[in-house]
C-alpha positions, 0 to 999 in steps of 0.5 A: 494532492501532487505527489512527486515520483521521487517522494513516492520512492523515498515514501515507506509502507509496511503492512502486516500480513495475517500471518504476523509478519511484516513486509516493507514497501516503497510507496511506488512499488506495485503489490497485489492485493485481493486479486488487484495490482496497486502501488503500495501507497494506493493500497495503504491508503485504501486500506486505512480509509475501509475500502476493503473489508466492506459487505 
């Protein structure tokens, strides 16, 4: 799917850390994670089909 660069803008992730708090993030905003750099929606979208986690 072609998502636009404005719609990834407008697009919200909020991920919980281990710790219980919350951080928000727009979805073409790059965050680092597991030693990584990914845009939010990369990583949530990593994050909800297993990709981290597996042995």
């Amino acid at each position: 799917m072609l998502v636009k660069e404005q719609d990834l803008a407008n697009t919200r992730y909020r991920f919980t850390l281990e710790d219980g708090s919350t951080v928000e993030l727009a979805g073409n905003e790059t965050v680092e994670y597991d030693g990584e750099t990914h845009t939010a929606a990369n990583l949530f979208d990593a994050l909800k089909e297993g990709y981290y986690g597996r042995l």
